[in-house]
BALOBA-1460 file (C-alpha; in Angstrom, 3 decimals):
// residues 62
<rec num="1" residu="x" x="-116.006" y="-59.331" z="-48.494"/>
<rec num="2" residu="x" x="-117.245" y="-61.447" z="-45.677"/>
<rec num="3" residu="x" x="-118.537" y="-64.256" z="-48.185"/>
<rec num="4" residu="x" x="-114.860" y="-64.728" z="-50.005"/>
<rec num="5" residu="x" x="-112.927" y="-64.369" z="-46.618"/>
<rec num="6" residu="x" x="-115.489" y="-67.106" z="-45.693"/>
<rec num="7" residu="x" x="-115.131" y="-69.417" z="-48.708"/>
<rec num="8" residu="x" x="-111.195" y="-69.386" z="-48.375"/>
<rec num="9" residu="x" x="-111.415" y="-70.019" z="-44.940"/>
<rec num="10" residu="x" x="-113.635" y="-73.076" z="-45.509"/>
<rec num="11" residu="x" x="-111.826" y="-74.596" z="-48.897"/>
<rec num="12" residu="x" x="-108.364" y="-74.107" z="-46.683"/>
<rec num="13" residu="x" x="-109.377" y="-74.859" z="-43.297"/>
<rec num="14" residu="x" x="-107.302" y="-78.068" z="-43.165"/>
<rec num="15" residu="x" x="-103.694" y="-76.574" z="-44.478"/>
<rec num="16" residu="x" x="-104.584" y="-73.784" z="-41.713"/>
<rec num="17" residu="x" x="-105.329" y="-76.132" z="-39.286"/>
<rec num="18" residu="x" x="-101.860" y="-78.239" z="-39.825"/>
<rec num="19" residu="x" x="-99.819" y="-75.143" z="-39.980"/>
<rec num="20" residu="x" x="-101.110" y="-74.033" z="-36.439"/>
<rec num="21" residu="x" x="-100.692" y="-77.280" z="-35.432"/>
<rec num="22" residu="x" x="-96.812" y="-77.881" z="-36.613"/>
<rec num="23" residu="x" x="-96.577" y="-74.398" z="-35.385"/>
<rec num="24" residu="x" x="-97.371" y="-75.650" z="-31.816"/>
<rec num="25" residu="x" x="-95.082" y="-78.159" z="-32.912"/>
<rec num="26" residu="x" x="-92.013" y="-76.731" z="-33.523"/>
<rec num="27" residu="x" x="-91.439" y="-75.377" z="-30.309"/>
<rec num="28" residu="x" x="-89.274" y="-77.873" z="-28.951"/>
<rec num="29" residu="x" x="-91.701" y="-80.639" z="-28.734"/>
<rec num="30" residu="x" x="-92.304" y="-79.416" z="-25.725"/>
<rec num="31" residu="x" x="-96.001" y="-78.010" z="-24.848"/>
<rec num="32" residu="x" x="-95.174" y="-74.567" z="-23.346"/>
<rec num="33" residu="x" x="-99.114" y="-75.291" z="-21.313"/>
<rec num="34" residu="x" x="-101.420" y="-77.399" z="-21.340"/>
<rec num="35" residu="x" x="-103.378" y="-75.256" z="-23.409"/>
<rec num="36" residu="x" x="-100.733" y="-76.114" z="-26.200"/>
<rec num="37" residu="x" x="-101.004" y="-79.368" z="-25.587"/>
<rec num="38" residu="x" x="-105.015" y="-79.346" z="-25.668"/>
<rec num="39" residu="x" x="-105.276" y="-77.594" z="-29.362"/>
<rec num="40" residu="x" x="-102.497" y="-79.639" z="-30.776"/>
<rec num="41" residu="x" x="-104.747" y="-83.246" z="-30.060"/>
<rec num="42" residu="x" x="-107.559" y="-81.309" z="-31.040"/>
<rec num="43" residu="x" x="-106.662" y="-80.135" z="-34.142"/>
<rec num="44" residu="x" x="-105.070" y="-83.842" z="-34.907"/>
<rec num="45" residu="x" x="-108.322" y="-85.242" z="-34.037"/>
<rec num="46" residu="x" x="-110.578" y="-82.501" z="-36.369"/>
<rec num="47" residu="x" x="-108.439" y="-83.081" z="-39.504"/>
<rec num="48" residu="x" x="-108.637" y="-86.816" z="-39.112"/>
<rec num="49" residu="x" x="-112.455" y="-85.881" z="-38.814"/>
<rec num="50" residu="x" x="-112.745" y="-83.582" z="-41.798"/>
<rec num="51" residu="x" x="-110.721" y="-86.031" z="-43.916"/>
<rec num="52" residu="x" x="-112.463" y="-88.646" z="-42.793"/>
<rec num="53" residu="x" x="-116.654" y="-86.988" z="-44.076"/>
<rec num="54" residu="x" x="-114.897" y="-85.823" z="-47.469"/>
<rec num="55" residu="x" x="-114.381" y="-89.048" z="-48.161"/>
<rec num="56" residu="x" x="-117.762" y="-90.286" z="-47.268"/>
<rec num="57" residu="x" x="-118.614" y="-87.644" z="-49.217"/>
<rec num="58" residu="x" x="-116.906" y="-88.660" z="-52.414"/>
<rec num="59" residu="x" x="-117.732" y="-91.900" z="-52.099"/>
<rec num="60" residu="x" x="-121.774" y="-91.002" z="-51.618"/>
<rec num="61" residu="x" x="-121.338" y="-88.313" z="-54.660"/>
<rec num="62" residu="x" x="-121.868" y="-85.636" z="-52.957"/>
């Protein structure tokens, strides 16, 4: 059970991250904290990240 929660986490972890992300969003554009405000650049920054080694990826063969 652990293993497939695992594996759907990791082949989805990048339409998770932008939902949370345009959940934070959504609320008025306005970050409620700085805590908000924090994850929101964060997650921008590790989907840029994540994008960014799949494609070094692809382009090694890997």
């Amino acid at each position: 059970m652990k293993r497939l929660l695992k594996n759907i986490i990791l082949n989805n972890i990048i339409k998770i991250l932008i939902l949370y992300q345009k959940n934070l969003e959504n609320k008025e554009y306005i970050f409620n904290s700085y805590l908000d405000q924090t994850i929101y650049f964060e997650i921008d920054y590790l989907v840029k990240l994540i994008k960014e080694k799949e494609k070094e990826d692809e382009e090694n063969g890997i």
